[in-house]
C-alpha positions, 0 to 999 in steps of 0.5 A: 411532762405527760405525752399522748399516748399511741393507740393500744400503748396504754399510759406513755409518760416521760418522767422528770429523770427523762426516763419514759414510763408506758404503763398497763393493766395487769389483771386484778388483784383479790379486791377487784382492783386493777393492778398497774404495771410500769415499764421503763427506758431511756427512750419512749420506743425501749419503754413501749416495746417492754411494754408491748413484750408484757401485753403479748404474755398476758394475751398469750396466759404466761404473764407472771406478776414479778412482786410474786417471784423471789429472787430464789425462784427466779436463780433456780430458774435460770440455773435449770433454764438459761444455764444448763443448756449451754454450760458444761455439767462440771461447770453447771455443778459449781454454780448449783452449789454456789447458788444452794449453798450461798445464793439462795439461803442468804436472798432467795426470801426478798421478792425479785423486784425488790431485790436493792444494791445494798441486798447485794452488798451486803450479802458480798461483805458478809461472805468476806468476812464470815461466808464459811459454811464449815468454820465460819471464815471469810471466803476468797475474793474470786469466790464472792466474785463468782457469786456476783457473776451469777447473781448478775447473769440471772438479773440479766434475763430477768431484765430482759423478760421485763421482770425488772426494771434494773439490774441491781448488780450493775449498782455494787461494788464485788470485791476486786480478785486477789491472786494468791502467790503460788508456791513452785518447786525449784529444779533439785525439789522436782529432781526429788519428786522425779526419783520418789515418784519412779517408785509408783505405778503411775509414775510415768503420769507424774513425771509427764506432769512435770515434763509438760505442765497439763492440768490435772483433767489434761493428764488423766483424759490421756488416750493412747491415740493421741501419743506419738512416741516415735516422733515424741508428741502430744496432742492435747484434745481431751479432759478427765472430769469430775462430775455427779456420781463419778468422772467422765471423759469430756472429748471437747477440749475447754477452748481452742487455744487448750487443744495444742501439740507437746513435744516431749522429751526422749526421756519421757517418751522411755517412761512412757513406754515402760508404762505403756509395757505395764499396763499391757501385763494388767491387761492379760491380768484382768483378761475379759474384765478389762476396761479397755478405754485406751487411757494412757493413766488409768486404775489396773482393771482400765477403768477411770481414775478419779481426780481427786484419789489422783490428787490425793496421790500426789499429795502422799509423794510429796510427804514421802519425798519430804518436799513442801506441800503443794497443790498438784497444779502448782506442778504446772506452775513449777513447770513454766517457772523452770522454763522461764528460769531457763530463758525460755520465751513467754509466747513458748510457755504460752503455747505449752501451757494452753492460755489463750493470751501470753497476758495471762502468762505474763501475769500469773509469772510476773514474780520472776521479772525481778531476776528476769530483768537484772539478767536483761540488764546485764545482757545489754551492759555487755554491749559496753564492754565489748571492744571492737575488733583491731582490724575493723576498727582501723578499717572504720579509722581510714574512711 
């Protein structure tokens, strides 16, 4: 049904949907032609302040017709404009190979408001399936998922830019994350790796690992500031990361709930010092050439370790001690499954391991509720057999 339209609105209709549609000039195309723009909302007033949004970018010379944008320029912009400016650089690395790896060769082509749910989808399946650059397998859930998050991220600002009418991304169906089971070491495995890894100049750092849970960058973005070894405590206030061209130390932690205190035990404060001993003979080795950046892990002249030659290290221990091959973090698994093992409360290893919710805890260790709770069960089956003391009992009798 056709309204009036306002003064300065241009042409304002409600469509037979219900949507409103307020509609513009946008200039003309090669034949003379005047070009209509369309804009739509739920209600008139959404639909005439789009509108109004695109007359103010064509008064102001920085309208962009959206049929002359892809979807590639537009993700690229946004990666460079929206994203960089307030995403972390390790963070904002992994979504420029996401994008320039994936995103961009599979739909940067298809013009941005033309950009369908089915492109989408499609796009999803295939890399299930086949997304591997290197031999062609499927990628993981979680990483199709990421993909998603991107790509709807950037249909985001572009929605609010009005360089489409919808956000397409809101229309597919992303694959649902399948967490993998993690493989822990028992108690007599990390017994072994503790005696294996003794032999290296980094023990200490592996030992710590085992003795507290830290993820990798928490380890090695140790400084000895934050070390009280007469008290026995860690705060965990840095990180170690992998960036472009080498690793650099973040001082802001990832969340609030990451920054925490780690009581460690007296044996693991020996190590340390031992360690700390070492690293003092390296530094009047290297004299003048030393780096003193006050890590507590740090390569023999005091420079940065690189995560992924630490990795590696881990990896050589493990084939040395003849253990199972591993993923460092799964070192940090091991750890709060030990704990739980040993009765330890969930909202404990919570506080250790830096989650921001013991729902997190809960459900990446929900494999051992099993033995969990037959011990639970027992626990309360006790109660039945206890007998009640005599003279209680025959307390109880005579009231």
């Amino acid at each position: 049904m056709a309204k009036k339209r306002g003064n300065g609105e241009g042409s304002i209709i409600q469509r037979k949907d219900g949507r409103w549609q307020a509609t513009i000039t946008a200039g003309h195309d090669a034949n003379g032609k005047p070009k209509r723009r369309a804009f739509y909302g739920k209600t008139r007033k959404e639909a005439v302040s789009k509108m109004n949004e695109a007359l103010q970018s064509l008064q102001q010379g920085n309208y962009v017709e959206p049929s002359r944008i892809t979807f590639g320029e537009w993700i690229q912009r946004w990666l460079d404009d929206y994203a960089k400016p307030k995403t972390r650089q390790t963070t904002w690395e992994s979504y420029e190979v996401i994008i320039k790896t994936h995103i961009i060769p599979d739909l940067g082509k298809i013009p941005l408001a033309k950009l369908q749910a089915s492109d989408l989808q499609r796009f999803y399946n295939q890399k299930l399936q086949s997304g591997r650059i290197k031999d062609n397998s499927g990628l993981s859930t979680r990483y199709v998922r990421y993909m998603h998050t991107l790509i709807k991220k950037s249909l985001d600002q572009a929605l609010k830019e009005n360089l489409i009418s919808k956000n397409m991304a809101n229309a597919t169906q992303p694959p649902t994350v399948k967490t993998k089971k993690m493989t822990c070491l028992t108690e007599d495995q990390l017994v072994t790796l503790i005696d294996v890894a003794r032999q290296d100049r980094l023990a200490a750092a592996f030992i710590l690992d085992i003795a507290t849970g830290l993820r990798r960058g928490e380890l090695l973005g140790l400084k000895w500031d934050v070390l009280d070894l007469s008290k026995g405590n860690i705060v965990v206030k840095r990180q170690l990361l992998s960036v472009k061209g080498g690793s650099v130390i973040e001082e802001d932690i990832k969340t609030k709930s990451s920054e925490r205190n780690i009581p460690i035990p007296a044996n693991i404060v020996k190590e340390l010092k031992v360690h700390k001993a070492r690293q003092a003979k390296e530094k009047l080795a290297f004299g003048e050439a030393y780096q003193n950046n006050n890590l507590v892990f740090c390569k023999e002249d005091g420079s940065l370790l690189d995560p992924r030659e630490f990795t590696k290290r881990f990896q050589g221990l493990l084939k040395k001690a003849e253990l199972p091959k591993i993923r460092l973090h799964d070192i940090r698994h091991s750890h709060a499954s030990l704990l739980l093992a040993k009765g330890v409360s969930p909202k404990v290893i919570q506080e250790r391991l830096g989650h921001s919710s013991i729902t997190i805890t809960l459900d990446l260790y929900s494999h051992l509720a099993p033995g969990m709770q037959e011990a639970a069960s027992n626990m309360i089956d006790d109660l039945f057999h206890k007998e009640k003391d005599p003279i209680q009992a025959e307390h109880e009798q005579g009231k």
